[in-house]
N, C-alpha and C positions, 0 to 999 in steps of 0.2 A: 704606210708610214710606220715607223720605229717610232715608239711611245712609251718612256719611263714610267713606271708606276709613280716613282717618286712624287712627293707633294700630294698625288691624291690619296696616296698610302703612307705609311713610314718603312715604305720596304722599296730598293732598288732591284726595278722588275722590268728589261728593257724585249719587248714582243712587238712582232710584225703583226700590224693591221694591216687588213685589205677590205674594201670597202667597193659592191660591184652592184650594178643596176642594170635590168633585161635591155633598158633603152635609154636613149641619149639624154644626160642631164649636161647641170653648167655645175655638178658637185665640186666643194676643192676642198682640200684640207685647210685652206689659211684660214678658215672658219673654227677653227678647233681651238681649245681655250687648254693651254697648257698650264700645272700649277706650279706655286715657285717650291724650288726643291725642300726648301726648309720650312713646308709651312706645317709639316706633322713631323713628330715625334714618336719612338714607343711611349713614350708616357700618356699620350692619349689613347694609346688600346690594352695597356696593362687592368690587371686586376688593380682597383685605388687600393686594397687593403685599409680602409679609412671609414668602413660600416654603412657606405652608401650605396653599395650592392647586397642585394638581402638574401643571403646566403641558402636559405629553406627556399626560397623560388625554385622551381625545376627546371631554368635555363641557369642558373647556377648552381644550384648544389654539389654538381656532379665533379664542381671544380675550384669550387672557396669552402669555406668553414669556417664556424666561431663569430663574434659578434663584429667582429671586425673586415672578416670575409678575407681569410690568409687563405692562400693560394695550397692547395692537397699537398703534403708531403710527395705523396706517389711521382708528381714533377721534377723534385729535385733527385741528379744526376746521383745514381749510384758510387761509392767509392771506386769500385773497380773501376766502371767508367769512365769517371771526371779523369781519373790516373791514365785511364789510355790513351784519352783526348788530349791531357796534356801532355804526355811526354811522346804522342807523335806528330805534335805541332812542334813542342822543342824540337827534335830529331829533323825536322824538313827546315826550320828557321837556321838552325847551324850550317846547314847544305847551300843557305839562300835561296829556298824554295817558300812557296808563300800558302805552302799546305797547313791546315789546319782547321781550325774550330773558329764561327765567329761571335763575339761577346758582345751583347747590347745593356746600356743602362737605358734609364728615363729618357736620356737625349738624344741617343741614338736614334740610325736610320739604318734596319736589318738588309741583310744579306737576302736573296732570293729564295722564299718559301719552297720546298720539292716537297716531289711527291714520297719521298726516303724519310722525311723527316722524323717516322715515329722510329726508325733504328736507333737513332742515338740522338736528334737533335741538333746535330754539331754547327749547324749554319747560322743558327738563333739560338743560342746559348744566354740565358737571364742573368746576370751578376744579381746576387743578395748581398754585397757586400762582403760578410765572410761568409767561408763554409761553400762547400758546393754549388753551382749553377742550378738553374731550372731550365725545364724546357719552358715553350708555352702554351698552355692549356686550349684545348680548342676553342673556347670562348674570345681569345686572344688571337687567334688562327682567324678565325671568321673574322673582326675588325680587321687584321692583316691583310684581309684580300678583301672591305670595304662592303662584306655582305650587313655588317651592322658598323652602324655612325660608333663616333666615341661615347660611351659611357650606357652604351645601349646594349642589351641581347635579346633582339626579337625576333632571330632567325634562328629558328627551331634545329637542334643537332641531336636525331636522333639515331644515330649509329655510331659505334665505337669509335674511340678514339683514335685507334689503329685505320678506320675508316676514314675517320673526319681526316686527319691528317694529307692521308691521299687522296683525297676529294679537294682541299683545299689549295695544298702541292699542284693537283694537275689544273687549277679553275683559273680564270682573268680576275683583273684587277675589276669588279663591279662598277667602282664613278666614272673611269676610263670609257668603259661600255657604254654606259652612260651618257656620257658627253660625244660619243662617238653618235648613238643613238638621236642624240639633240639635233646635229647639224646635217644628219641624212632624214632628218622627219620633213622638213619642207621639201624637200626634192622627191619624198614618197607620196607625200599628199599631192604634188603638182604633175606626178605621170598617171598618179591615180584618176586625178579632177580632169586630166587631158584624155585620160581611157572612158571616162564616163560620159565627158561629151563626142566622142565617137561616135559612141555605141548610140549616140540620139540621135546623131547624123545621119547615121546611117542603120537604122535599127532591123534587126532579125525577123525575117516576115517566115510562117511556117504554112504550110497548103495543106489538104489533104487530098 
């Protein structure tokens, strides 16, 4: 089955599941709990910047500062950059090409996390309002792909950013899995519980 990320995430992430068992089940998908498209936001996996992220923790330091927990400069896009992002999304928008960089606020629902993302960011682009974009910090990455709830970081990121990025790019939406997981659990416990009374049936005699 084809299954947006949307709703479980705040990212449009459309992937084929398949779903396969050694032996005959009555598995279906109409069991599968879809969510509604608008029920997250980035602003539930943004940095709050609002002090209730405690910036000296070691699951964030790496990526807030200050009493307030702002997000590292090192995120926001270089001039040269933001400049080349912009003017070769102008240059494709004149042509009526729809190439370019894409821009999320608080309300937004991002574009498709890749595995490319740490080159330039260009698919998740942060507005601040003015000045420059940001990327988003792997902290933000990990909530993007549902490894950690909103307002949470307790899935440990201990390799580079440059890593985190392509680990995150290449992984599934986590709730998705999830809910995937939920509705193939009774049909693994019922070939299981049918495998065990078998094997009573008809049990293993050994001679010597």
């Amino acid at each position: 089955m084809v299954v947006d990320g949307k709703g479980f995430v705040p990212q449009h992430r459309e992937r084929i599941y398949l779903v396969g068992f050694i032996d005959d089940t009555d598995f279906s998908w109409d069991a599968f709990r879809r969510q509604a498209p608008d029920r997250m936001s980035m602003g539930d996996i943004f940095h709050p910047n609002d002090g209730s992220e405690d910036a000296s923790h070691e699951n964030y330091s790496r990526f807030i500062t200050g009493r307030k927990g702002k997000v590292l400069d090192k995120y926001i896009l270089s001039d040269k950059l933001w400049n080349y992002l912009y003017e070769y999304a102008a240059k494709h928008k004149a042509k009526g090409n729809g190439f370019g960089y894409g821009m999320v606020t608080r309300k937004s629902v991002a574009r498709t996390l890749s595995a490319r993302y740490y080159k330039d960011g260009s698919e998740i682009l942060v507005s601040r309002g003015t000045g420059n974009p940001r990327r988003l910090t792997p902290r933000e990455s990990a909530r993007l792909m549902g490894y950690d709830k909103p307002g949470e970081a307790n899935f440990k990121i201990s390799v580079s950013d440059t890593q985190s990025y392509k680990q995150f790019g290449n992984s599934v939406v986590v709730p998705v899995i999830e809910e995937i997981a939920r509705i193939m659990k009774p049909h693994i416990t019922s070939l299981k519980n049918d495998a065990s009374a078998h094997a009573h049936q008809y049990p293993l005699s050994l001679s010597s």
